[in-house]
C-alpha positions in Angstrom: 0.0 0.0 0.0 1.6 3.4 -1.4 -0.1 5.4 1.0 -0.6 5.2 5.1 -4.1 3.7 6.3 -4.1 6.6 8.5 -4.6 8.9 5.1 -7.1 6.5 3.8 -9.1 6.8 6.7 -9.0 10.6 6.6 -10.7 10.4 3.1 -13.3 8.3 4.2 -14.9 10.8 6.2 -13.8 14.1 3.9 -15.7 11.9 1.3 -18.7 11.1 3.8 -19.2 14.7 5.1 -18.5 16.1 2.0 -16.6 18.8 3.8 -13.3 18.8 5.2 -14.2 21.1 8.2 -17.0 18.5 9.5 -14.3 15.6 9.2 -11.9 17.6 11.3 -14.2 17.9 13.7 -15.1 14.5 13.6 -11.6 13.1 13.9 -10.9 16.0 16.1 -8.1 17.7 14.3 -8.1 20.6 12.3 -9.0 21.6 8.9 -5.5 22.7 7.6 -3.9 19.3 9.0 -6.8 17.3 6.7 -6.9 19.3 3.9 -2.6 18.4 4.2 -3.5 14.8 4.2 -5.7 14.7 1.6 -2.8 16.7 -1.0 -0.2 13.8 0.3 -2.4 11.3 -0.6 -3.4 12.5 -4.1 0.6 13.0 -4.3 1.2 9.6 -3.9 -1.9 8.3 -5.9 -1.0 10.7 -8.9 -4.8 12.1 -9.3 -7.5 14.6 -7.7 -9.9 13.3 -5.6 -12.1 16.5 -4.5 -13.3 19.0 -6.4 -13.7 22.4 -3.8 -17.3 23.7 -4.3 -19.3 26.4 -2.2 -21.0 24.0 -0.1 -17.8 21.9 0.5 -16.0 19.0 -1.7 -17.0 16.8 -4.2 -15.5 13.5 -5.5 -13.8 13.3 -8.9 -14.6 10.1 -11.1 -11.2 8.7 -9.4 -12.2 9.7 -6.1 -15.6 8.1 -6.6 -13.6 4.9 -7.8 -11.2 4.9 -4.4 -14.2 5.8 -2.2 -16.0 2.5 -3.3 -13.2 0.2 -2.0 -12.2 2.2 1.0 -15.8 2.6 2.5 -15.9 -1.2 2.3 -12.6 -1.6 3.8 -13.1 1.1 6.7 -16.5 -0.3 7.5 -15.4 -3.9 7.7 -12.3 -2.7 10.0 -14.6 -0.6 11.8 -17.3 -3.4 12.9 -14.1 -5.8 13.5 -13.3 -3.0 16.3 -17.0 -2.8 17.6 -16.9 -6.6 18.3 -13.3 -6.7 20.1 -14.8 -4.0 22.4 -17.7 -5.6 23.0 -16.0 -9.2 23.2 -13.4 -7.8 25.6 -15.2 -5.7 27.5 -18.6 -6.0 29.7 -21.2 -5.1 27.0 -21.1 -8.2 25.4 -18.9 -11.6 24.9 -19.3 -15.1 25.8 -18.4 -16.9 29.2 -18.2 -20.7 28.6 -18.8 -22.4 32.7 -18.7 -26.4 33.5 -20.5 -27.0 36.2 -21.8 -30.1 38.5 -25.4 -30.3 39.4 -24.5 -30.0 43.1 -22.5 -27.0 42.6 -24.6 -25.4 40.1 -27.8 -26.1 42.8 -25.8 -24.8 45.8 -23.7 -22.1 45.0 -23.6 -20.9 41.4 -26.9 -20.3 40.1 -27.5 -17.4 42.9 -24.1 -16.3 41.8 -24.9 -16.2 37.8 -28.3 -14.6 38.8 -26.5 -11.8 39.9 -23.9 -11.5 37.3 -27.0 -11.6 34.7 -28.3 -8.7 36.6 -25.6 -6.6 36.2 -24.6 -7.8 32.6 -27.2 -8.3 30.2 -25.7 -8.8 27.2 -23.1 -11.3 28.3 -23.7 -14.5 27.0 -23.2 -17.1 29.5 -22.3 -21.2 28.2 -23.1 -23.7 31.0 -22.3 -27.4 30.4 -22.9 -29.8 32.9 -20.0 -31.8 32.9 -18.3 -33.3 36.1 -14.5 -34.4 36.5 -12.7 -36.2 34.2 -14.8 -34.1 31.7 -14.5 -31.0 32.9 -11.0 -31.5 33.3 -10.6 -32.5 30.2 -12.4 -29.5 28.9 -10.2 -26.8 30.6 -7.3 -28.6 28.8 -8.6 -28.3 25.6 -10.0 -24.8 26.2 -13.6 -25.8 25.6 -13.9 -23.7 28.6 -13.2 -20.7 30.4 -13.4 -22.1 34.2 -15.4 -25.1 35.8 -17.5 -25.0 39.4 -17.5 -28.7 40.6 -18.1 -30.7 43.7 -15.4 -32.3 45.2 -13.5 -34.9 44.6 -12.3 -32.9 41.5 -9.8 -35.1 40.3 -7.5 -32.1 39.4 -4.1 -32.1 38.7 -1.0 -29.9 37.1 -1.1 -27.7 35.0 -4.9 -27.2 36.1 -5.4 -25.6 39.6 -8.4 -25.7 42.2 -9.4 -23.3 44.9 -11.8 -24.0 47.4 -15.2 -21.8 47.1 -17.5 -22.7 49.9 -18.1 -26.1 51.9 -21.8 -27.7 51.8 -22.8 -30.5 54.8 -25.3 -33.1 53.6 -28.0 -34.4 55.3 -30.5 -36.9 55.6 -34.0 -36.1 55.0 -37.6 -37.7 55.1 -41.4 -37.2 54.6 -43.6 -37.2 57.5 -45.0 -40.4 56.4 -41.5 -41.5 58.1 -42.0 -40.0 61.8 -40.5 -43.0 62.6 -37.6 -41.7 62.4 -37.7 -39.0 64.4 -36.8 -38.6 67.9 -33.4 -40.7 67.9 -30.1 -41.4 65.9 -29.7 -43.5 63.6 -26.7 -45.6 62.2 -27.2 -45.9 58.3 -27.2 -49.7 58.8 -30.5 -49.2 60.4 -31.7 -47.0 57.5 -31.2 -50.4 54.9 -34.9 -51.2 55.0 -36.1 -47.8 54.2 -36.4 -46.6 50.1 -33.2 -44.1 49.5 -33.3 -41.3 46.6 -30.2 -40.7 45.4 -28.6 -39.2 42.2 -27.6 -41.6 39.6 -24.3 -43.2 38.7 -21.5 -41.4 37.0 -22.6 -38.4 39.5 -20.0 -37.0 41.6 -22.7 -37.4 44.6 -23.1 -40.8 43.8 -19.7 -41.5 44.2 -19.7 -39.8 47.1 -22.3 -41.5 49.3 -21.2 -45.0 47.6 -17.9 -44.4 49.2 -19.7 -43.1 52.5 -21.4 -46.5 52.5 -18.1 -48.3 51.8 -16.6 -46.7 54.9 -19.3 -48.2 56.5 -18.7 -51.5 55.6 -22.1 -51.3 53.8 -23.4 -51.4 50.2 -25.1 -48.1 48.4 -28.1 -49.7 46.7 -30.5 -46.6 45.9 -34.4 -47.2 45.3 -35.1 -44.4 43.0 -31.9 -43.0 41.5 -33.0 -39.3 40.8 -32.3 -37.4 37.5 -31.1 -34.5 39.2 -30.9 -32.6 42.5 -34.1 -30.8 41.7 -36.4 -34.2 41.9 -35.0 -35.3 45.2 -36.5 -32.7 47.5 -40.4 -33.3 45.7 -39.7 -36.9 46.2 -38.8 -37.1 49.8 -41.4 -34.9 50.1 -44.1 -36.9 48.5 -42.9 -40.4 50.9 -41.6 -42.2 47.8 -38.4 -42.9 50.8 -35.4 -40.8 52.5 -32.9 -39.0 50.9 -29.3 -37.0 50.9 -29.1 -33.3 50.3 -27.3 -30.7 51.1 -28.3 -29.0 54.3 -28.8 -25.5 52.6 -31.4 -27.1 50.0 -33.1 -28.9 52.1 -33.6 -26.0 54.9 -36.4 -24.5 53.6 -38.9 -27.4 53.4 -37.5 -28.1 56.8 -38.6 -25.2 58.3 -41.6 -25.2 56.4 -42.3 -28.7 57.8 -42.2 -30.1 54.6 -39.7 -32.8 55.6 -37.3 -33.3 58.7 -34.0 -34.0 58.8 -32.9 -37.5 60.4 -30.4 -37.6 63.1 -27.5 -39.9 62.0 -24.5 -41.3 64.9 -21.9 -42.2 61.3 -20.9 -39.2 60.4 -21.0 -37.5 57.0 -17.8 -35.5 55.9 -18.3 -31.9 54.6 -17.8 -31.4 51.0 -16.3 -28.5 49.1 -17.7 -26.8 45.9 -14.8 -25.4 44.0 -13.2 -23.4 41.0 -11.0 -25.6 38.4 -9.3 -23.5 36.4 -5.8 -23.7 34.2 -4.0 -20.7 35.0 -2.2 -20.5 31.3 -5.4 -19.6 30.0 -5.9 -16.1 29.4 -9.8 -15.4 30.6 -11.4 -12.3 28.5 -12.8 -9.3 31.1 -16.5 -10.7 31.0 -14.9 -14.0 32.2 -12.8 -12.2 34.9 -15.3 -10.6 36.1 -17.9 -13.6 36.9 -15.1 -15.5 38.6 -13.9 -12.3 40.8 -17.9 -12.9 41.5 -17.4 -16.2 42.6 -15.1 -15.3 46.2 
């Protein structure tokens, strides 16, 4: 290219406003400095592109010919720009989140309620994927950060920080009253129906090794779809269930359900943020995970 873009550009909006005064003020520089431009560039291009009238400038038939290339070519640059801002910055862009249904029950959702509340026009991407996948999908950049139960099977280059810790408990219908009134060893519990989340679910891997621990066998009645049908289940008698004690505490108080006293002892459980440090998170991603402490 004979010429600088910077001169090109310049004629694009002498040729727009018609009026080398309006594109100085425009670009916010001064008529004599564009009307200097604009004789450069017709140096270098070896022809007149303006004819000076009373009401400002005109193209020439070469100036016509330029201006149909350069408008197309400024344009394109110019929505390329628009997109980078609004990619990069808050008004727009895409954050891609794994996510376990525990974690997305008990801590995220509140979270991404309030992100979405502040930032519109942010596209947000939630898989539900658990570890290995999730794992696997911060190696291979599929996404930007993952919020996952424990165990999260991480390991170099990937790192994990602990976001908030969740107790379980055991919960049942009032068709169970039963239960109520004394502790319980889980052994004891064998003859009653258990709800739990299916295999391949981080929670089912979870109790099953609770169980083990135990000396005793996880053999779920109902094995639930997801977190959300547990609570309605336990609530309708179809048998006991585990859930996190912050789900389950408003039906509890609401003497929905009641929570079953239990001598073995269930270890707390962490929700946390996966993440590789080498990748570089754009602002809108930055953002949602400063959200997340």
């Amino acid at each position: 290219m004979a010429a600088n873009f910077e001169y090109y550009r310049i004629f694009y909006y002498v040729a727009r406003y018609k009026s080398f005064t309006k594109a100085a003020t425009f670009l916010m520089s001064s008529q004599p400095a564009i009307s200097r431009c604009m004789k450069i560039l017709e140096h270098e291009l070896g022809c007149m592109l303006f004819i000076r009238t009373k009401k400002g400038v005109s193209l020439t038939p070469e100036g016509e010919a330029l201006y149909n290339h350069v408008s197309l070519a400024c344009e394109e640059i110019f929505a390329g720009e628009a997109i980078l801002k609004n990619t990069s910055g808050l008004q727009g862009g895409v954050v891609r989140i794994g996510t376990s249904e525990t974690a997305l029950q008990v801590f995220l959702l509140e979270r991404l309620e309030h992100f979405h509340s502040l930032y519109p026009d942010i596209k947000l991407r939630i898989s539900n994927s658990i570890p290995p996948e999730s794992n696997n999908d911060l190696k291979n950049g599929s996404i930007d950060f993952a919020v996952v139960s424990t165990p999260t099977g991480a390991s170099k280059p990937l790192a994990e920080t602990e976001l908030c810790q969740l107790q379980d408990i055991l919960i049942a219908g009032n068709q169970f009253k039963e239960l109520q009134g004394r502790t319980w060893h889980l052994e004891e519990l064998k003859k009653y129906p258990l709800i739990c989340l299916g295999k391949g679910t981080k929670s089912y891997s979870f109790f099953e090794r609770l169980y083990s621990s135990y000396h005793l066998a996880l053999t779920p009645d109902i094995e639930a779809a997801s977190t959300d049908l547990i609570l309605p289940m336990v609530k309708h008698n179809f048998g006991i269930g585990f859930l996190p004690e912050s789900s389950a505490a408003p039906a509890i108080q609401a003497g929905e359900v009641f929570q079953i006293d239990l001598a073995d002892q269930i270890p707390l459980r962490s929700i946390c943020l996966v993440e590789d440090p080498k990748h570089t998170l754009n602002l809108a991603a930055r953002r949602l995970r400063e959200m997340l402490f």
